[in-house]
N, C-alpha and C positions, 0 to 999 in steps of 0.2 A: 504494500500500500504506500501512497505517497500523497504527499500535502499540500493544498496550494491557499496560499492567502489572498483577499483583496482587499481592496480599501476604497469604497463610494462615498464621495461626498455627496451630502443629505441638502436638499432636500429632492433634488433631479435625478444626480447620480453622472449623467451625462454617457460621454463614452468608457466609461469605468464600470456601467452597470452592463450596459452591454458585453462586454468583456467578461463580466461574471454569467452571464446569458449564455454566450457561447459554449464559456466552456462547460457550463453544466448540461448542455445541450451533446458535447461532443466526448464526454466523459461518460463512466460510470461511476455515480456518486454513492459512494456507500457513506458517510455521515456528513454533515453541515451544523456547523456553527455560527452563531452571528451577534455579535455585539456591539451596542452604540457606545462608540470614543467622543472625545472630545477633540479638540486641538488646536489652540488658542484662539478659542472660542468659536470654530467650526464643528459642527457635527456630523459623525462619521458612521458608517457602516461599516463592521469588517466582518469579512467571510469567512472561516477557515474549510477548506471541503477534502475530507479526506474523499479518495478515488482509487482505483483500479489502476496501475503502471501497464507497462508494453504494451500501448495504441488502442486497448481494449475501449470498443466506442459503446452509446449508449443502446444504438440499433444492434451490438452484435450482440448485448445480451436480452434478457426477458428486462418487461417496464417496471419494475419494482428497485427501488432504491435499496432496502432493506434485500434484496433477494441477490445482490450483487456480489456479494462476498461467500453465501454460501454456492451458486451458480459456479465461480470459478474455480470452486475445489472440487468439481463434480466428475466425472466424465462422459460421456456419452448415453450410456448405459443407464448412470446414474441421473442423468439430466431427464433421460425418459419416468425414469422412476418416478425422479423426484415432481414432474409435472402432474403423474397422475394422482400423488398422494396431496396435490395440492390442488386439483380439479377434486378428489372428495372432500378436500378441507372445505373448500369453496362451497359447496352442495351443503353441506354438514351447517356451517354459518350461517346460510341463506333458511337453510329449514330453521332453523335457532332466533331468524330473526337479529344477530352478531356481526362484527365486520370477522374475518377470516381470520385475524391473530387472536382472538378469545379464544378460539377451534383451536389452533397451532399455530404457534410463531414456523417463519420458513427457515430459522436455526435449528428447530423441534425438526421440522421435516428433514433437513438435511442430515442430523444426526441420525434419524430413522435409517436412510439410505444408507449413510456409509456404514453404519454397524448394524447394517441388515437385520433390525427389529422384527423379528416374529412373535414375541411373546408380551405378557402384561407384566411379568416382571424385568425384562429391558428396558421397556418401557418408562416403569418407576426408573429407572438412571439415568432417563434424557432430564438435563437441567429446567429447572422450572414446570415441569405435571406432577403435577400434586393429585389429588386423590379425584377430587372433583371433576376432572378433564378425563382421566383415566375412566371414571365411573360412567359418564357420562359421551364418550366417543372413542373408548378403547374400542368398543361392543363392533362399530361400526369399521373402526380401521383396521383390526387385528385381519381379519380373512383376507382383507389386499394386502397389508402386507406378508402373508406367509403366503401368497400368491405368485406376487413380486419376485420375491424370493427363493423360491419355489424350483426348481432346473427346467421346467415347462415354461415357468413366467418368465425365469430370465432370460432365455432362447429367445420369447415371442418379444419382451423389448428390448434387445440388442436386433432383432430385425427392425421393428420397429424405427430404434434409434438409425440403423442405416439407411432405410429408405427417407429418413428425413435427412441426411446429409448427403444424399445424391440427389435432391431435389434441388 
């Protein structure tokens, strides 16, 4: 990860704000900062944004800011995976009436993936599901993931995953 500062003066911003425009346009932002400075007696905006290094743009990955950092530890495979446990998170919230990190944050889902959760006690060791989550949407996620998981499931999304990268 790597860091980039700006500094806009308030109250336009001018070509300084554009510049912050840009590049959070042509980056992947995994966190942002922003706090009003002073400076003798101007007031300022600055940005801190951490991002994603080596040219990673923000169309090459999924449109989620928060999803940026766990998306590039993935692989292919894993990217398949981790989309479909996040199209049921997605379903799961909508029925709930929730935005989709009530259901699982996509650091939850990613740990899912990479330590290949099949069970309700792996589960209890992803950081942050407590009992409530688990009681309440283990029921639903446990049979894709041991699906997933599965030497049939993995087969069908690694094909999966390759027909979507010769597309």
């Amino acid at each position: 990860m790597a860091f980039e500062i700006f500094c806009v003066e308030l109250p336009n911003g001018g070509d300084s704000l554009e510049r912050v425009n840009k590049f959070m346009a042509t980056h992947v932002i995994v966190s942002k900062q922003q706090h009003l400075v002073s400076r003798d007696g101007i007031p300022y905006m600055m940005f801190c944004l951490e991002y994603v290094q080596n040219g990673t743009t923000a169309t090459a990955a999924p449109n989620s800011e928060a999803k940026a950092d766990v998306w590039s530890s993935l692989d292919s495979t894993q990217r398949e995976q981790f989309n479909r446990l996040r199209d049921l998170r997605n379903q799961l919230a909508e029925q709930e009436h929730v935005k989709p990190f009530v259901v699982f944050t996509n650091d939850q889902l990613g740990e899912m993936v990479k330590g290949r959760v099949t069970t309700l006690e792996a589960m209890k060791g992803i950081r942050d599901v407590g009992k409530a989550r688990l009681e309440k949407f283990a029921p639903q996620l446990l049979p894709i993931l041991k699906e997933l998981f599965s030497d049939k499931g993995e087969r069908q999304v690694a094909m999966d995953a390759g027909k979507g990268e010769e597309q």
